[in-house]
C-alpha positions in Angstrom: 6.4 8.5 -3.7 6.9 5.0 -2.3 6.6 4.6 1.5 8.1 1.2 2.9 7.0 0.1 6.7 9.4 0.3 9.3 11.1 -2.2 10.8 9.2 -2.9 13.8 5.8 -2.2 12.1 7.3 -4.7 9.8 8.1 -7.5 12.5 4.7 -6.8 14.3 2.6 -7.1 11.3 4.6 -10.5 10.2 4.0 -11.7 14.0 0.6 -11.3 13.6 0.2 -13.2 10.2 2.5 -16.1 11.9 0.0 -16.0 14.8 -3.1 -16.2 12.6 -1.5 -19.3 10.8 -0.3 -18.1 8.0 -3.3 -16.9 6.8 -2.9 -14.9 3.3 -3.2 -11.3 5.0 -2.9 -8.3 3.0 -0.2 -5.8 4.6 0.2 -1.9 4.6 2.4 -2.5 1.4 0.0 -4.3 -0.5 1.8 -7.4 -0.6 0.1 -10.7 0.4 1.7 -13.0 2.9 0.7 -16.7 2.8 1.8 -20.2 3.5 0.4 -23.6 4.0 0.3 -23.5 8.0 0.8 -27.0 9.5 -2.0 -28.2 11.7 -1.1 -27.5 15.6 -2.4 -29.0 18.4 -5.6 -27.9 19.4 -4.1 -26.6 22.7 -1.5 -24.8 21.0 -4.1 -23.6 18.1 -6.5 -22.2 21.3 -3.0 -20.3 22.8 -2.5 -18.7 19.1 -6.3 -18.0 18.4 -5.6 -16.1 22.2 -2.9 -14.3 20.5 -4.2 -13.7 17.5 -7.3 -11.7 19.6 -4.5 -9.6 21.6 -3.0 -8.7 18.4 -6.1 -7.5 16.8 -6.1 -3.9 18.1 -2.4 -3.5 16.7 -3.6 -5.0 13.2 -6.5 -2.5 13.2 -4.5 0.2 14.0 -1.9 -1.2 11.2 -5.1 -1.0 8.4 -6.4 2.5 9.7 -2.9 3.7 8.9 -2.8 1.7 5.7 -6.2 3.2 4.2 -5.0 6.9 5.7 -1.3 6.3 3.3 -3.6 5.3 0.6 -5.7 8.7 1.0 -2.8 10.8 0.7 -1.3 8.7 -2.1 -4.5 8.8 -4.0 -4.3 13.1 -3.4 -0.7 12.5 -4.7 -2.0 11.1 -7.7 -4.5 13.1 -8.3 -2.0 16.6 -8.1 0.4 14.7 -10.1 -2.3 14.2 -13.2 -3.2 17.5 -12.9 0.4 18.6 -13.9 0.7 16.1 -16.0 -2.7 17.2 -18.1 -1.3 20.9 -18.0 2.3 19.7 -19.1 0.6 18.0 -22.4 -1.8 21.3 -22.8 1.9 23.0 -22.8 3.0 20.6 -25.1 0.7 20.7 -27.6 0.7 24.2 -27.5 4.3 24.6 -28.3 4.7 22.1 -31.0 1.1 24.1 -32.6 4.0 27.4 -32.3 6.9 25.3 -34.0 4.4 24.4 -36.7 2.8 27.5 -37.3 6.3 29.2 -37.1 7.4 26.6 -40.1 4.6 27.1 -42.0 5.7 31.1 -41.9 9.3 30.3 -42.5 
């Protein structure tokens, strides 16, 4: 099942990469974000780095929720091979019937 970030998770987590200079950043998604970021004045570069720190509690919250989607997506998996290994035992099963059945018939 594919879960997509909302909106404002969306805008906050991009904020944060924009604030961090571009930096490549993995997102909840998995995709990577990255761009050449121009070189800002150092005053400017000591307000984002001030910004960046205020936004790290947010962007640690984002990755706790990130590795807690990836633990129930990994359960998901896990369920989902499970009836897929018991679908091919079924299978096999069946066409074993259908050849036995033609082999009497």
């Amino acid at each position: 099942m594919m879960r997509l970030l909302d909106a404002g998770r969306f805008r906050r987590m991009r904020r944060a990469w924009l604030l961090l200079g571009g930096k490549s950043v993995i997102v909840a998604n998995g995709a990577a974000l990255s761009a050449s970021p121009s070189s800002p004045s150092s005053a400017s570069r000591a307000g984002d780095d001030a910004a960046a720190a205020d936004m790290l509690p947010m962007m640690q919250s984002a990755l706790l929720d990130a590795a807690g989607e990836v633990s129930v997506l990994k359960s998901e998996v896990s369920a989902l091979h499970e009836e897929l290994r018991e679908s091919q035992a079924d299978v096999w099963r069946l066409k074993r019937q259908l050849l036995q059945n033609a082999a009497r018939g």
